[in-house]
PyMOL Python script that loads the backbone (N, CA, C, O; Angstrom):
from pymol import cmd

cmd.read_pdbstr("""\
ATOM      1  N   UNK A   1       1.792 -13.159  -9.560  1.00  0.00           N
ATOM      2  CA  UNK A   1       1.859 -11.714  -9.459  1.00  0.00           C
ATOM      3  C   UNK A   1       2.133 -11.360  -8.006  1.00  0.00           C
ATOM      4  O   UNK A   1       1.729 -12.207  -7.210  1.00  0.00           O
ATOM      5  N   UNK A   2       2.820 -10.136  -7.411  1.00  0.00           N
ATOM      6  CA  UNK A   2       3.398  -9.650  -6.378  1.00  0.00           C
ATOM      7  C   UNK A   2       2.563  -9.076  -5.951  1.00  0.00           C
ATOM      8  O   UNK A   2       1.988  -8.501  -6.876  1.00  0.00           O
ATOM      9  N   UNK A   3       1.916  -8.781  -4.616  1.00  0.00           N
ATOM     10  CA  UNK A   3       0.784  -7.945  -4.096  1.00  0.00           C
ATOM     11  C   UNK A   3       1.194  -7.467  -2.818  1.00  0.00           C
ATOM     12  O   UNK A   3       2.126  -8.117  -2.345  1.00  0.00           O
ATOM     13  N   UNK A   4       0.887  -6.772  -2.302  1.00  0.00           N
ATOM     14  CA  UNK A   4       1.051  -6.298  -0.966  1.00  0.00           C
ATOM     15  C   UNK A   4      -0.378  -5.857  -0.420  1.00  0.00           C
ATOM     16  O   UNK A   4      -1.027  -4.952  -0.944  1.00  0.00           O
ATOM     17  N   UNK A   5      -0.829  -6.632   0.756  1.00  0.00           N
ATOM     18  CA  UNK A   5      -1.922  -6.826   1.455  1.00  0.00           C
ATOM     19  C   UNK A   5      -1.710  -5.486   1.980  1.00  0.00           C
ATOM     20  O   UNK A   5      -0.626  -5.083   2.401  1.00  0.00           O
ATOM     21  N   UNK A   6      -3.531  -4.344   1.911  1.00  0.00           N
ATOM     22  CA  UNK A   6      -3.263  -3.060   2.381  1.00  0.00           C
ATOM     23  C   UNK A   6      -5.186  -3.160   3.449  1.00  0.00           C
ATOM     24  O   UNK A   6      -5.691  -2.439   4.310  1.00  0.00           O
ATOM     25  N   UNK A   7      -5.541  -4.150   2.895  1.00  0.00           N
ATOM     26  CA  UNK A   7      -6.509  -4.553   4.260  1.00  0.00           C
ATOM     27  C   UNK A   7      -6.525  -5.510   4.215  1.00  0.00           C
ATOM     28  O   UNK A   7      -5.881  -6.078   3.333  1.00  0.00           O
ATOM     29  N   UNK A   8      -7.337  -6.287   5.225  1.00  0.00           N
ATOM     30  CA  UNK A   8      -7.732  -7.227   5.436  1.00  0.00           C
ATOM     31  C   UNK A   8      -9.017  -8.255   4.740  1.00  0.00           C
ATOM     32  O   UNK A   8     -10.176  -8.046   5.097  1.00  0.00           O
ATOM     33  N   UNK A   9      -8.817  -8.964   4.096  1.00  0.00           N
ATOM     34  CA  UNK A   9      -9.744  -9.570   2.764  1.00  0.00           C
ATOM     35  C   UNK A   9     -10.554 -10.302   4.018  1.00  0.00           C
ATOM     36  O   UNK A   9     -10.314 -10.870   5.084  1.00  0.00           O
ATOM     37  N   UNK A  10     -11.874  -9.840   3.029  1.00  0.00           N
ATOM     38  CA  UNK A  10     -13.457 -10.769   3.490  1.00  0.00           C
ATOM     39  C   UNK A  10     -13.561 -11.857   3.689  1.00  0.00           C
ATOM     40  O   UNK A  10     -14.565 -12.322   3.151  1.00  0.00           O
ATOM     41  N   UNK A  11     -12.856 -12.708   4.356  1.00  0.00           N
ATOM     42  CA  UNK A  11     -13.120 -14.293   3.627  1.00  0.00           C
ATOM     43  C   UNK A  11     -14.445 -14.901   2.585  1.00  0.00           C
ATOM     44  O   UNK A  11     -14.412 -15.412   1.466  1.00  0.00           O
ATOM     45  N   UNK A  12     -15.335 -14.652   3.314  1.00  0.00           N
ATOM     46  CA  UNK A  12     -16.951 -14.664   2.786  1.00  0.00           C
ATOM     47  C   UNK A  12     -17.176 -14.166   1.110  1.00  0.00           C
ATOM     48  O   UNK A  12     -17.909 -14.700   0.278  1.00  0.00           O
ATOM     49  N   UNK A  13     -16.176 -12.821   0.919  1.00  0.00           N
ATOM     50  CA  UNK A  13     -16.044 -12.777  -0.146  1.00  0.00           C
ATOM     51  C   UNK A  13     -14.985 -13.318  -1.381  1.00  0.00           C
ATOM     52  O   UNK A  13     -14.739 -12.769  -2.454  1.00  0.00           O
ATOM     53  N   UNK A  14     -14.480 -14.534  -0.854  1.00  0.00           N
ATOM     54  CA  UNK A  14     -13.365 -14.961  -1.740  1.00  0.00           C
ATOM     55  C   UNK A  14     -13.428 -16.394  -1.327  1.00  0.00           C
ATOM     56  O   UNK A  14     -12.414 -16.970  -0.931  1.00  0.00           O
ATOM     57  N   UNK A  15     -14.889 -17.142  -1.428  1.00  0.00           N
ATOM     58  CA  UNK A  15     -15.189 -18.675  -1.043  1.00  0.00           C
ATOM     59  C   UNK A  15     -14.183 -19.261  -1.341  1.00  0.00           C
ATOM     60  O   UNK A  15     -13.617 -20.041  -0.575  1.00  0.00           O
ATOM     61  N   UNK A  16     -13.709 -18.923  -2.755  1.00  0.00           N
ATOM     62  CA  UNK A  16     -12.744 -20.035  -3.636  1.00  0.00           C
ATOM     63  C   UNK A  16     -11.633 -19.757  -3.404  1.00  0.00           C
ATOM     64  O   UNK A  16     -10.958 -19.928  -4.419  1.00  0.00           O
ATOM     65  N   UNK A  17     -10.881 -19.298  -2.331  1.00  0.00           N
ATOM     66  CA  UNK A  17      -9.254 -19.011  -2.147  1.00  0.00           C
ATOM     67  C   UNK A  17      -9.132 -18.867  -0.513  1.00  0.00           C
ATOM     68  O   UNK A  17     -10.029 -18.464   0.229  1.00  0.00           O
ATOM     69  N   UNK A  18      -8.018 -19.224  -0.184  1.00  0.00           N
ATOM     70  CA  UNK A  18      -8.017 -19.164   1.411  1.00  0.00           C
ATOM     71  C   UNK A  18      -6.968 -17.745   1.496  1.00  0.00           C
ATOM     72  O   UNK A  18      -5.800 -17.524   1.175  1.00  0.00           O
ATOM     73  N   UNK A  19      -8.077 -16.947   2.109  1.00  0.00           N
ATOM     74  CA  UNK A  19      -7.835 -15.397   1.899  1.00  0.00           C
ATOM     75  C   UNK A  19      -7.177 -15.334   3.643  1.00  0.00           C
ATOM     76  O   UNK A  19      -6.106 -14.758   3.836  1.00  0.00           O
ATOM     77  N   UNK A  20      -7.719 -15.792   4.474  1.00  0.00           N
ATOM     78  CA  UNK A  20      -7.353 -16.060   6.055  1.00  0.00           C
ATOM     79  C   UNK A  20      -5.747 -15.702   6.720  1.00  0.00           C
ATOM     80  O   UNK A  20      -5.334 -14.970   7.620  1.00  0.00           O
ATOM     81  N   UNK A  21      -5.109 -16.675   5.712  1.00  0.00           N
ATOM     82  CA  UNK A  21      -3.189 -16.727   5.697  1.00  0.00           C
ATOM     83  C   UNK A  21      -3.022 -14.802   5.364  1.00  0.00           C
ATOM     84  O   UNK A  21      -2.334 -14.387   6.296  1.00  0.00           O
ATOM     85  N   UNK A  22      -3.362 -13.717   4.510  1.00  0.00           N
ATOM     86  CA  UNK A  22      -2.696 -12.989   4.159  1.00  0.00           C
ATOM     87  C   UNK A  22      -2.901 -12.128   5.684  1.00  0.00           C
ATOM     88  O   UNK A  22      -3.689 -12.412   6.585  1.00  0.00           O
ATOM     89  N   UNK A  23      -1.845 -10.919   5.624  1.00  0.00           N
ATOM     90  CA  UNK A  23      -1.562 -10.517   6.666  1.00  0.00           C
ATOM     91  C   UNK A  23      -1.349  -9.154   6.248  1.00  0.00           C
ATOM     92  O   UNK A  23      -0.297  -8.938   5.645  1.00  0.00           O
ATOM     93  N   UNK A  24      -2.588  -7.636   6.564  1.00  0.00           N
ATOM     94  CA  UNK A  24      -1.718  -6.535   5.921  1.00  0.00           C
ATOM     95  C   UNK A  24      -0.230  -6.334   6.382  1.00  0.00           C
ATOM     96  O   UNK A  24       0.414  -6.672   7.375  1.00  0.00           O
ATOM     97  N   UNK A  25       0.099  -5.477   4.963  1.00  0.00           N
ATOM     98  CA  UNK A  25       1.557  -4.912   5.142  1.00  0.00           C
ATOM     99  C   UNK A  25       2.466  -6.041   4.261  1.00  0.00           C
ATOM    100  O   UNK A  25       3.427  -5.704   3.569  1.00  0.00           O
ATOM    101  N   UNK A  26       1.955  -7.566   4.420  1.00  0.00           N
ATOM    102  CA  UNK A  26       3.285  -8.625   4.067  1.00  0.00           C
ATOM    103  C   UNK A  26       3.193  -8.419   2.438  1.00  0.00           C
ATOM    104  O   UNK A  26       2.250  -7.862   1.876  1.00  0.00           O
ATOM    105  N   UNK A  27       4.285  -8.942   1.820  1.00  0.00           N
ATOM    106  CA  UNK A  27       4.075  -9.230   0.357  1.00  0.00           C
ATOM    107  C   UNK A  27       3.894 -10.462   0.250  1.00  0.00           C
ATOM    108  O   UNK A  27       4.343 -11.077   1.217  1.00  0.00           O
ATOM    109  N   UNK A  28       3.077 -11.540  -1.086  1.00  0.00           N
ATOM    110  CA  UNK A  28       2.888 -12.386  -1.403  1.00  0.00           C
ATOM    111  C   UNK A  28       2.390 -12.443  -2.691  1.00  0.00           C
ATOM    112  O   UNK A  28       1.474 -11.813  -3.221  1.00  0.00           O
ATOM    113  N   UNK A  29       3.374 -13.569  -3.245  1.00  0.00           N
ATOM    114  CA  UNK A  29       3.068 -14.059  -4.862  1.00  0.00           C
ATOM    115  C   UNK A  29       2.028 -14.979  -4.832  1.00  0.00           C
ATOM    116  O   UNK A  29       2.015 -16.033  -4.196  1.00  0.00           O
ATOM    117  N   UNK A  30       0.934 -14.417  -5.732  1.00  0.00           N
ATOM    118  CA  UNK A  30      -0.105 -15.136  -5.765  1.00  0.00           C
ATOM    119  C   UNK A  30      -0.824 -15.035  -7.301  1.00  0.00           C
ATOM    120  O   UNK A  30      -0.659 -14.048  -8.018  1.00  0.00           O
ATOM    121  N   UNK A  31      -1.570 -16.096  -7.659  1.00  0.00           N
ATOM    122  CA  UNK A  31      -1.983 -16.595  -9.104  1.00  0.00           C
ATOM    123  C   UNK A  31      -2.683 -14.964  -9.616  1.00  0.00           C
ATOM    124  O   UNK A  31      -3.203 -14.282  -8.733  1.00  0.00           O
ATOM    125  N   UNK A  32      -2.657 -14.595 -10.621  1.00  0.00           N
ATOM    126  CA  UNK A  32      -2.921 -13.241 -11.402  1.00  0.00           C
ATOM    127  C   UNK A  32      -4.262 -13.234 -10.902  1.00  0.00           C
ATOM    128  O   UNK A  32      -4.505 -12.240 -10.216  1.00  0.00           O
ATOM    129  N   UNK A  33      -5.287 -14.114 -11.052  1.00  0.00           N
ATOM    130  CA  UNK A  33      -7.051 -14.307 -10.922  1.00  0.00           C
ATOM    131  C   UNK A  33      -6.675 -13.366  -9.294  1.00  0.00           C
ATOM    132  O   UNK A  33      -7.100 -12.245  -9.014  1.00  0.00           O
ATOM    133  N   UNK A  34      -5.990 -14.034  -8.639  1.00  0.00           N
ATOM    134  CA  UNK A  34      -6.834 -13.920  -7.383  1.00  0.00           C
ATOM    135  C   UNK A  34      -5.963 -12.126  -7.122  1.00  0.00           C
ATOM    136  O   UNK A  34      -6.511 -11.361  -6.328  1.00  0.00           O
ATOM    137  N   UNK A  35      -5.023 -11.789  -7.652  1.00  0.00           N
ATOM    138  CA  UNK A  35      -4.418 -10.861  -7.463  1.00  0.00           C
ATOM    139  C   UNK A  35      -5.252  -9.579  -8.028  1.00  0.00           C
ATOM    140  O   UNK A  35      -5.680  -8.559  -7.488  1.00  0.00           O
ATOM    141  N   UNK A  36      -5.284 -10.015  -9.164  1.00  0.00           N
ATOM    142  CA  UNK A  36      -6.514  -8.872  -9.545  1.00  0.00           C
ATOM    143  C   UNK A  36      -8.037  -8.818  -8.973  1.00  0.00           C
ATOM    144  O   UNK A  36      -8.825  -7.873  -8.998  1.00  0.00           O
ATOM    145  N   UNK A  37      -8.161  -9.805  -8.579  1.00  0.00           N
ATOM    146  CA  UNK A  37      -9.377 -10.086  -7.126  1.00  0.00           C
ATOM    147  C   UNK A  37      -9.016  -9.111  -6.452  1.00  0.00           C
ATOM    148  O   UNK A  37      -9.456  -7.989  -6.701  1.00  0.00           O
ATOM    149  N   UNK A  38      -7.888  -9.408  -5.175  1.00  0.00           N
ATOM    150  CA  UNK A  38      -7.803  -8.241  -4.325  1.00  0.00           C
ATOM    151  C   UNK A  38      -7.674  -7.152  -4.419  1.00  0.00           C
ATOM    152  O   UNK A  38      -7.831  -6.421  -3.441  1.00  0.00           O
ATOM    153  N   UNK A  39      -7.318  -6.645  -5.725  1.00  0.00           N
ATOM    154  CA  UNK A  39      -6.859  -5.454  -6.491  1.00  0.00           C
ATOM    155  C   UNK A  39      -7.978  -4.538  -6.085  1.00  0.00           C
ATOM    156  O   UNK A  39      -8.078  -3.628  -5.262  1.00  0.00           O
ATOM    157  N   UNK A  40      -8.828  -5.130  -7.000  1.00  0.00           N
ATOM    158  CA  UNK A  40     -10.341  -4.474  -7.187  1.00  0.00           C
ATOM    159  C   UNK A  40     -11.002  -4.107  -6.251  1.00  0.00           C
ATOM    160  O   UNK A  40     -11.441  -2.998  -5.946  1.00  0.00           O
ATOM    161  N   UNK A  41     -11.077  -5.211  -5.726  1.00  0.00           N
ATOM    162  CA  UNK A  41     -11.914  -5.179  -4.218  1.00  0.00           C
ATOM    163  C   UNK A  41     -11.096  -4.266  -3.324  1.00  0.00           C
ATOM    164  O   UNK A  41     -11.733  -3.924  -2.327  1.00  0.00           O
ATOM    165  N   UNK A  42      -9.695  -3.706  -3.406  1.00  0.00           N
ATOM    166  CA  UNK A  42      -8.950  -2.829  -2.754  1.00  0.00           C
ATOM    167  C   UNK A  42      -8.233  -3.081  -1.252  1.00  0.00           C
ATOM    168  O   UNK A  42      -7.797  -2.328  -0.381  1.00  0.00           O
ATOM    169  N   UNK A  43      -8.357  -4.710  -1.428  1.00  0.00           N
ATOM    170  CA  UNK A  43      -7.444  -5.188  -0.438  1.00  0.00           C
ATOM    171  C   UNK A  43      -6.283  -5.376  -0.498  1.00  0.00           C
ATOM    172  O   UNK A  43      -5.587  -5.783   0.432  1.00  0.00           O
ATOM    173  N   UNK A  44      -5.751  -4.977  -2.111  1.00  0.00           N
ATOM    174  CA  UNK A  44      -4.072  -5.307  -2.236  1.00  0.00           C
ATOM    175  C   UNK A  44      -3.928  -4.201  -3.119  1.00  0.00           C
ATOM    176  O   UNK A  44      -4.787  -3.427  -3.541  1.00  0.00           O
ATOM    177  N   UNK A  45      -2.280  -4.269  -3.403  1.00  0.00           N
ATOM    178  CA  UNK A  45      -1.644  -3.416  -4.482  1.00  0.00           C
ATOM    179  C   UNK A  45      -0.495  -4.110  -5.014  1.00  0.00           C
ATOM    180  O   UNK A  45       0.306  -4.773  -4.356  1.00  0.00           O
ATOM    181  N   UNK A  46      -0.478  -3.893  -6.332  1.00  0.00           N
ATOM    182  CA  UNK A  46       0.469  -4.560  -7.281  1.00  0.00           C
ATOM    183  C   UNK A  46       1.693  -4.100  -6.677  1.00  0.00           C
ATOM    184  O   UNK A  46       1.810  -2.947  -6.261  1.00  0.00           O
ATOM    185  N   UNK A  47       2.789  -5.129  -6.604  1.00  0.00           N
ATOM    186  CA  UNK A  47       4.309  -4.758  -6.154  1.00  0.00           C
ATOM    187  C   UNK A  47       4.973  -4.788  -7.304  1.00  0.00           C
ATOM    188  O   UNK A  47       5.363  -5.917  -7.603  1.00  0.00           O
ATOM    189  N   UNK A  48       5.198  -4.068  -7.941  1.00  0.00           N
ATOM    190  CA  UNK A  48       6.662  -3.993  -9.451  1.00  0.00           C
ATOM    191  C   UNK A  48       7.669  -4.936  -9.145  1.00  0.00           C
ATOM    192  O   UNK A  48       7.585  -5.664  -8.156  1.00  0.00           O
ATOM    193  N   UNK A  49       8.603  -4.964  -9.923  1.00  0.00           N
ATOM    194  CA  UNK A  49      10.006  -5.466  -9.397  1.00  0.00           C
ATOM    195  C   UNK A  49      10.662  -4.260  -9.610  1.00  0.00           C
ATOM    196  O   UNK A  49      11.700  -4.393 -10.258  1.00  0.00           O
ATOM    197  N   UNK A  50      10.410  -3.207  -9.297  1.00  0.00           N
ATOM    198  CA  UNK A  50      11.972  -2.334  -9.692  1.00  0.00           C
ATOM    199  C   UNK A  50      11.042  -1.426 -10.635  1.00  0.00           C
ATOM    200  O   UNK A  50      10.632  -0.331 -10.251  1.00  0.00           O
ATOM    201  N   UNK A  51      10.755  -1.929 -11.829  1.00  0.00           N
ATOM    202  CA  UNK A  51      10.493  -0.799 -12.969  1.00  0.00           C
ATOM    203  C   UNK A  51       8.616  -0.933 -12.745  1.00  0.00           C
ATOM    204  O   UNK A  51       7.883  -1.894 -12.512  1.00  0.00           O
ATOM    205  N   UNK A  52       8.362   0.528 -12.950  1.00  0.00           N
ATOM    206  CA  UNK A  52       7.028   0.979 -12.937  1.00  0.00           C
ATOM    207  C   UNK A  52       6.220   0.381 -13.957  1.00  0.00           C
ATOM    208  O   UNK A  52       6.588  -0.003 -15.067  1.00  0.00           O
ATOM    209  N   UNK A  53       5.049   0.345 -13.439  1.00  0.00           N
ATOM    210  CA  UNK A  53       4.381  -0.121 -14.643  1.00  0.00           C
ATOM    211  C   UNK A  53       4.321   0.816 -15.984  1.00  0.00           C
ATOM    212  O   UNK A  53       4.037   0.356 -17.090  1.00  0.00           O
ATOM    213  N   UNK A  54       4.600   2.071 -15.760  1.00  0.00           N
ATOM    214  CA  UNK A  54       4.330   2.823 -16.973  1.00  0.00           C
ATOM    215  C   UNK A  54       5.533   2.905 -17.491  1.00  0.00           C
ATOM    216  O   UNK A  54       5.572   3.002 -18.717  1.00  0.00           O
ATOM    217  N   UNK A  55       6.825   2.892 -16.745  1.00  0.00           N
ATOM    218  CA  UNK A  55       7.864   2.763 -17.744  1.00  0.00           C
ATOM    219  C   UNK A  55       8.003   0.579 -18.319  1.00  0.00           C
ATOM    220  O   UNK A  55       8.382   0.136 -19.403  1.00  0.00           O
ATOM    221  N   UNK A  56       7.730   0.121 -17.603  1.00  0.00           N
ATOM    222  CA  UNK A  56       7.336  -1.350 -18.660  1.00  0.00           C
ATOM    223  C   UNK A  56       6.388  -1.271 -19.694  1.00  0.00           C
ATOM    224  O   UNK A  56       6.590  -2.013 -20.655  1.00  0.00           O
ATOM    225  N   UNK A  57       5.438  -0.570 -19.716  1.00  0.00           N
ATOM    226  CA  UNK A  57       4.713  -0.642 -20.925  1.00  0.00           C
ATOM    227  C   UNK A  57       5.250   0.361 -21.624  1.00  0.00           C
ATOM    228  O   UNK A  57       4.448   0.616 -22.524  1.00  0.00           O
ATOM    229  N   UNK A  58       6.115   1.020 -21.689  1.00  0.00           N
ATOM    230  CA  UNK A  58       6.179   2.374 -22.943  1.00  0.00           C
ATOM    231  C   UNK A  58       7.299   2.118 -23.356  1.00  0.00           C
ATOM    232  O   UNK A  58       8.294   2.480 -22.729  1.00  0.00           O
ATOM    233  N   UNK A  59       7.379   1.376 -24.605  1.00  0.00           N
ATOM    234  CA  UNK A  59       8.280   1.066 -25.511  1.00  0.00           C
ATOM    235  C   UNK A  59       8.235   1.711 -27.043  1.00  0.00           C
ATOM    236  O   UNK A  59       8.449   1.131 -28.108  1.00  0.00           O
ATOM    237  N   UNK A  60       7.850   3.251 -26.781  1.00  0.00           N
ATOM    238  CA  UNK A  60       8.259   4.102 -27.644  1.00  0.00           C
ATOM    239  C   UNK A  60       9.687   4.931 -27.351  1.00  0.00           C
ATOM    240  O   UNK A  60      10.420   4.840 -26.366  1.00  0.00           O
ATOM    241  N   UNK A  61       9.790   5.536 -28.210  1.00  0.00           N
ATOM    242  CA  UNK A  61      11.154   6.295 -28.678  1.00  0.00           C
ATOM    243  C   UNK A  61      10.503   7.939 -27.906  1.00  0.00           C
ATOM    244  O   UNK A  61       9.383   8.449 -27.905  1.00  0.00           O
ATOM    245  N   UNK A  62      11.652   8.310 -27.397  1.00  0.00           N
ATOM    246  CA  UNK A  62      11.068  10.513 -27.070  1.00  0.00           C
ATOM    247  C   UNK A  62      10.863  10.825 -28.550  1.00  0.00           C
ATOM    248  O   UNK A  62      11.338  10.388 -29.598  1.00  0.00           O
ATOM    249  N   UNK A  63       9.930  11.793 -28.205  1.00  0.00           N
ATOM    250  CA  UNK A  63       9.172  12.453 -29.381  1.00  0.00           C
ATOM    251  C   UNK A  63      10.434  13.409 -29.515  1.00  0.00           C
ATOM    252  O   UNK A  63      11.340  13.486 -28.686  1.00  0.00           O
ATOM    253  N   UNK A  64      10.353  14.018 -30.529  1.00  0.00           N
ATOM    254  CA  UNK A  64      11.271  15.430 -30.445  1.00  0.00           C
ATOM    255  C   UNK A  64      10.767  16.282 -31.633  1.00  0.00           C
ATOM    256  O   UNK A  64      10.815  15.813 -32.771  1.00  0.00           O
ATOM    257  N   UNK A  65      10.280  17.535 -31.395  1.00  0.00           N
ATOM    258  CA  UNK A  65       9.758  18.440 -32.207  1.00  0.00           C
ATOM    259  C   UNK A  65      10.351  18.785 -33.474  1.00  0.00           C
ATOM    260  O   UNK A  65      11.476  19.268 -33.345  1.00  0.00           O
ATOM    261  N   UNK A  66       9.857  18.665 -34.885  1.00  0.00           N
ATOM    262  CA  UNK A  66      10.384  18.750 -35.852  1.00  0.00           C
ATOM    263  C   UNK A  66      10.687  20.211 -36.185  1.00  0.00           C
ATOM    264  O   UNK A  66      10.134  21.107 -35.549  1.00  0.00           O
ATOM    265  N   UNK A  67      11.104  20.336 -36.660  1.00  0.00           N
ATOM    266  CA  UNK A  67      11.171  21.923 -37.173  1.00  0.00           C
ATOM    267  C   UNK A  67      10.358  21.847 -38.304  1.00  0.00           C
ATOM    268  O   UNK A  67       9.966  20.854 -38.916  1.00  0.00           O
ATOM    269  N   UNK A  68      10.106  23.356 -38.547  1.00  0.00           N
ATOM    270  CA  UNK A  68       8.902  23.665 -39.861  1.00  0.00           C
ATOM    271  C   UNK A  68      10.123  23.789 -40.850  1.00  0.00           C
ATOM    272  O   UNK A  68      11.284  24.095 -40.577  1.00  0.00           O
ATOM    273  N   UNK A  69       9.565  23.473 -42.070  1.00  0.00           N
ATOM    274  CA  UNK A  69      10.126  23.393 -43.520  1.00  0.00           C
ATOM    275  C   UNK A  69       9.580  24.807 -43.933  1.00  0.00           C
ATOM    276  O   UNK A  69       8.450  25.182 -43.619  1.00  0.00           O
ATOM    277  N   UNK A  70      10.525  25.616 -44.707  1.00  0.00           N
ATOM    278  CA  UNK A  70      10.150  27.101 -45.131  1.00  0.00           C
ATOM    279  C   UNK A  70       9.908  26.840 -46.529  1.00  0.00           C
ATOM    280  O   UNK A  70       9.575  27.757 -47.280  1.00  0.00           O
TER     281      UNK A  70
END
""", "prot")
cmd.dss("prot")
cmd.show_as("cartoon", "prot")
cmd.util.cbc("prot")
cmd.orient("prot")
């Protein structure tokens, strides 16, 4: 997963990953676990490729208002 470092991660809080290397501002692909790690904790943010997350998940059709039957 794509992240973009927006602070600086705890080391102390991420024993199991060498958090040290990231650098705010850079992007880096890193395993989903640890991405949604920094997520949370609010040291990173998901990078898209291009399409938003809400237009990747919405694979419905436009609604379009029916007309009333008389």
């Amino acid at each position: 997963m794509r992240i973009r470092i927006v602070g600086p991660p705890d080391p102390d809080a991420f024993a199991e990953y060498d958090v040290q290397r990231f650098r705010v501002g850079d992007i880096y692909e890193v395993p989903v676990r640890l991405a949604s790690l920094l997520i949370i904790a609010g040291y990173a943010k998901s990078v898209s490729s291009g399409v938003s997350a809400a237009e990747a998940a919405d694979f419905s059709s436009p609604r379009t208002p029916r007309s009333k039957k008389s």
